[in-house]
Each structure stands twice: as C-alpha cells, then as structure tokens.
C-alpha positions as a Python dict, from the first residue, in 0.01 Angstrom:
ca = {
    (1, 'X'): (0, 0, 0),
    (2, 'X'): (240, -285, 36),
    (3, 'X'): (512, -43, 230),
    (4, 'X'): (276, 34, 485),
    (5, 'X'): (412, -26, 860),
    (6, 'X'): (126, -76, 1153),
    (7, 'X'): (182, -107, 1511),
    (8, 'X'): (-127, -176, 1752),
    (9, 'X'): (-150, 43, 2093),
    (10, 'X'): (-340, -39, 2367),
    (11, 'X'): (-362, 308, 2446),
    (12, 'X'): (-516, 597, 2215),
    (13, 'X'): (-330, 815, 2398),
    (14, 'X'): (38, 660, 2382),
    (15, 'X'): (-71, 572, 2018),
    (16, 'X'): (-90, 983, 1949),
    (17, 'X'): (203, 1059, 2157),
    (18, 'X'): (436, 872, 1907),
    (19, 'X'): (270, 913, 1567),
    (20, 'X'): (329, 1340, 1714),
    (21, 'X'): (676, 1216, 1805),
    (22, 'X'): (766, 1031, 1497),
    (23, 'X'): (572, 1382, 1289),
    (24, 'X'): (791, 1644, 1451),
    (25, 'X'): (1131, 1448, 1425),
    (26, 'X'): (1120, 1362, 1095),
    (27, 'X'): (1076, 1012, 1098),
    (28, 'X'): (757, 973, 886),
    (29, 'X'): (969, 1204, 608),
    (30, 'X'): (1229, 989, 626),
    (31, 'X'): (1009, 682, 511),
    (32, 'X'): (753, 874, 276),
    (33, 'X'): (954, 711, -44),
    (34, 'X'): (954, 370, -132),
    (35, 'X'): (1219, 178, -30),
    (36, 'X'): (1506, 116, -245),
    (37, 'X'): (1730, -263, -231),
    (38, 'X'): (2029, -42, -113),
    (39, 'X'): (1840, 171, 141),
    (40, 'X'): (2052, 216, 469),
    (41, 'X'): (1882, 377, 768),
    (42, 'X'): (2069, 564, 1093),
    (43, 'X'): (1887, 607, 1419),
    (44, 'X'): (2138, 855, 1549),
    (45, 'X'): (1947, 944, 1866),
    (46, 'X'): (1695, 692, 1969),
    (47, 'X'): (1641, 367, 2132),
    (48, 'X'): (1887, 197, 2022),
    (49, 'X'): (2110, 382, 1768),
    (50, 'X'): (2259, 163, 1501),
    (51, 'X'): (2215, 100, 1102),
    (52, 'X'): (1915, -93, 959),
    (53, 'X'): (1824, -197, 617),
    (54, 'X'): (1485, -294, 721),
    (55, 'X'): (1240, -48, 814),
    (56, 'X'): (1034, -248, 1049),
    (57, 'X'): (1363, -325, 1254),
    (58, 'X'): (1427, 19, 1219),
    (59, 'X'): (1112, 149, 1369),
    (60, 'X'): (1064, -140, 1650),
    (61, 'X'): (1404, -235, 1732),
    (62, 'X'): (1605, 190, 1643),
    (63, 'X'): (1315, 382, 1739),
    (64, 'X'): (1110, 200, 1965),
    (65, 'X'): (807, 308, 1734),
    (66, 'X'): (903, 701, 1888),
    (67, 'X'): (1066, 944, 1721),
    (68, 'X'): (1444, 1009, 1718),
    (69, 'X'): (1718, 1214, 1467),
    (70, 'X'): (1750, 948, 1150),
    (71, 'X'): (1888, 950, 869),
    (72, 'X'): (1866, 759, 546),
    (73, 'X'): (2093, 678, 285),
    (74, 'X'): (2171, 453, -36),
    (75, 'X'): (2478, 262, -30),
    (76, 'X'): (2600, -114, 141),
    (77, 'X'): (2580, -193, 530),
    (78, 'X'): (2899, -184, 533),
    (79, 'X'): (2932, 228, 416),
    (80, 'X'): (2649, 290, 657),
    (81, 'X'): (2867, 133, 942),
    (82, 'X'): (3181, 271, 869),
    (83, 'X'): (2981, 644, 896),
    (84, 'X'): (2797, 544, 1163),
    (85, 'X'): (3108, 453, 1377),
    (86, 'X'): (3290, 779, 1283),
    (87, 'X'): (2945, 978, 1419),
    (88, 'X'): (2949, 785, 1707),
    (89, 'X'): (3346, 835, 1779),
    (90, 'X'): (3255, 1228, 1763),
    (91, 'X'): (3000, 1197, 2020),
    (92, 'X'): (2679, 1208, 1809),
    (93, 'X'): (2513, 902, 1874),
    (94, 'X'): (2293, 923, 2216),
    (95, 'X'): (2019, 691, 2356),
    (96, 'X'): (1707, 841, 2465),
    (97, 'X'): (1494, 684, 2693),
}
C-alpha cells in the first residue's frame, strides 16, 4: 500500500500506547482515505498544532506519532490557515504534552 505510514518503537509498550491513542482520537479515521493533491490537515490539539499538507509531517512533526483532535479538509494552505488562525484566536488550539 503505497500510503502506508510506519514508525519504529523501541518499546512494545509505548508502540501500543499510541497506535490506542491515535484509535480513540480519531486520527487513524482521519487518514483511512487516500490522500487527495488538495488535502489540508489541522492538528487542533496536539504537539504542535498547525496545518500540514503532508501526512508524515503531520503525524511526526503535529502529532508527535500520539493522538490529538484533527481535522482534515480539501482546499489551499492558504484556506486551511486562514481557519486555523480564526480557531486559534477563539481559544481552540491547545498543546498537549
């Protein structure tokens, strides 16, 4: 499956702690379709909340390969900023740790 995302864990045990994470928040929903060319991504709560049109950036740099609250969308960067700012200007965007 050429959309297929891996990550190698030193430890089986932090390794089923975030697949469970990434489960119960959505995230693996959010990535079950193939990706489109205009695909934006949110990480509204995560490790560092932002916009990606990658999903590997998404998961390593957004999520931290955890879970989070994301979103996805179709549209340009540029849409997916302008939303993102007015979500974070109304207090919706948190960092976890």
């Amino acid at each position: 499956y050429e959309h297929r995302l891996q990550k190698k864990f030193s430890d089986g045990n932090k390794a089923r702690l975030y697949y469970d994470e990434c489960v119960q928040s959505g995230v693996l929903d959010v990535l079950r379709d193939e990706p489109s060319s205009d695909e934006v991504l949110f990480v509204i709560k995560g490790a560092r909340p932002g916009v990606y049109t990658k999903r590997l950036t998404f998961l390593i740099d957004g999520l931290a390969w955890r879970g989070g609250v994301v979103m996805t969308s179709n549209g340009t960067r540029a849409q997916g900023e302008a939303e993102f700012k007015r979500w974070k200007a109304a207090g919706h965007v948190q960092v976890l740790p």
